[in-house]
C-alpha positions as CSV (number, residue, x, y, z in Angstrom):
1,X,-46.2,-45.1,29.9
2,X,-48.5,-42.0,29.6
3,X,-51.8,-42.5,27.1
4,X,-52.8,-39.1,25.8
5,X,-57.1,-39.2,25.8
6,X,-59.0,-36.7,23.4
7,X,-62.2,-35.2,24.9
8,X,-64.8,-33.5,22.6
9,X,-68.2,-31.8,23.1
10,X,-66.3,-29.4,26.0
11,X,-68.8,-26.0,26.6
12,X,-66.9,-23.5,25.8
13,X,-67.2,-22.6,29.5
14,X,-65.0,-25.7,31.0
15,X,-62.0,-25.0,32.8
16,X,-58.8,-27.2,32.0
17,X,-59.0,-27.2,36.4
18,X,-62.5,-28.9,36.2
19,X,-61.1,-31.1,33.2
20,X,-58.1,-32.3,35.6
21,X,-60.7,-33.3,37.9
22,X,-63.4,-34.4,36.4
23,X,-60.7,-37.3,35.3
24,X,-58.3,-37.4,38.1
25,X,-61.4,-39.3,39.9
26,X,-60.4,-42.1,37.7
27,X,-56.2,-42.1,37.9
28,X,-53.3,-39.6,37.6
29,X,-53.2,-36.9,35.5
30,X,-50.0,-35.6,34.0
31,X,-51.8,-33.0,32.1
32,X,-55.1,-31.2,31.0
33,X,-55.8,-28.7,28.6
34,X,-58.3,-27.2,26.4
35,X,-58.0,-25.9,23.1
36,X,-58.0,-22.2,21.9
37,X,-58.9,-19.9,19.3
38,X,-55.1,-18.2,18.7
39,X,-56.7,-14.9,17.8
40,X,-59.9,-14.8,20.5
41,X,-58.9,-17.2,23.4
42,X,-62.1,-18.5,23.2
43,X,-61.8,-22.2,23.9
44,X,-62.7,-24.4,20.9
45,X,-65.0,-27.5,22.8
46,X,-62.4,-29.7,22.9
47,X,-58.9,-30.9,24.4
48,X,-56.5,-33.8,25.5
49,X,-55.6,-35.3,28.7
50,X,-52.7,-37.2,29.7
51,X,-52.8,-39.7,32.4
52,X,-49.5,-41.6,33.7
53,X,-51.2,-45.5,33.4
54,X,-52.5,-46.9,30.4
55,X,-55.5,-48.9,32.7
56,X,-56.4,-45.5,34.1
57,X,-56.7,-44.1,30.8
58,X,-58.8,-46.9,29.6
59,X,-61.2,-46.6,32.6
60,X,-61.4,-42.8,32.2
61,X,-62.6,-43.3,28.4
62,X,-65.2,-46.2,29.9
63,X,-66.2,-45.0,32.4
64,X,-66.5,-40.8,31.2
65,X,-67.4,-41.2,27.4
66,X,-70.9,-39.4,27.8
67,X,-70.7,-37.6,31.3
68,X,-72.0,-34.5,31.9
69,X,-69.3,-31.8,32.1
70,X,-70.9,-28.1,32.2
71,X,-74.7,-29.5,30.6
72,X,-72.5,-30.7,27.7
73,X,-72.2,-34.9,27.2
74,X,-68.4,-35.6,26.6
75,X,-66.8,-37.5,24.2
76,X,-63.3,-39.3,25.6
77,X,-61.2,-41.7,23.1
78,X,-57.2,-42.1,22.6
79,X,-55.6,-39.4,20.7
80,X,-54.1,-40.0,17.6
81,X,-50.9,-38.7,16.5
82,X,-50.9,-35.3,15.9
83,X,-50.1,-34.7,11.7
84,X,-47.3,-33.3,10.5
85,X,-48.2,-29.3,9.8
86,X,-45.2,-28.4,7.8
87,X,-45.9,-28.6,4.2
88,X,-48.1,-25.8,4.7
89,X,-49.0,-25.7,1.3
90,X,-45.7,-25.6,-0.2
91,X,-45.9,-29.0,-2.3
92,X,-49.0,-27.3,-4.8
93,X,-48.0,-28.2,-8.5
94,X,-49.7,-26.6,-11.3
């Protein structure tokens, strides 16, 4: 089963190519990407990756939690569910 990693402290000038690769050293990637500003496109310093094994994953947050990517440390850990957006304000009592 897939483990989807988080990575933080991404310069804003990292590619989601040099992410994929950066962590392909340490098992297969299903995905990488980076996070955006909607309006400016300008990346956000941080994003998820998925890898295919869960041992692969685990190594990747080992053995890349403070790597150098870009002259930036990184920060890899599992993600956590993403939270349900919805309400979007819409339960406000007065």
């Amino acid at each position: 089963m897939a483990m989807k990693l988080y990575v933080g402290g991404l310069a804003y000038s990292a590619t989601e190519k040099e992410l994929e690769d950066l962590f392909a050293e340490q098992g297969k990637v299903v995905s990488a990407i980076i996070i955006k500003d909607r309006d400016s496109g300008q990346s956000k310093g941080f994003g998820f990756v998925e890898m295919e094994d869960d041992t692969e994953a685990q190594n990747a947050i080992k053995n890349l939690t403070g790597k150098e990517l870009n002259g930036r440390s990184i920060t890899v850990n599992q993600a956590r569910p993403q939270e349900d957006r919805r309400s979007g304000g819409s339960d406000y009592r007065r």
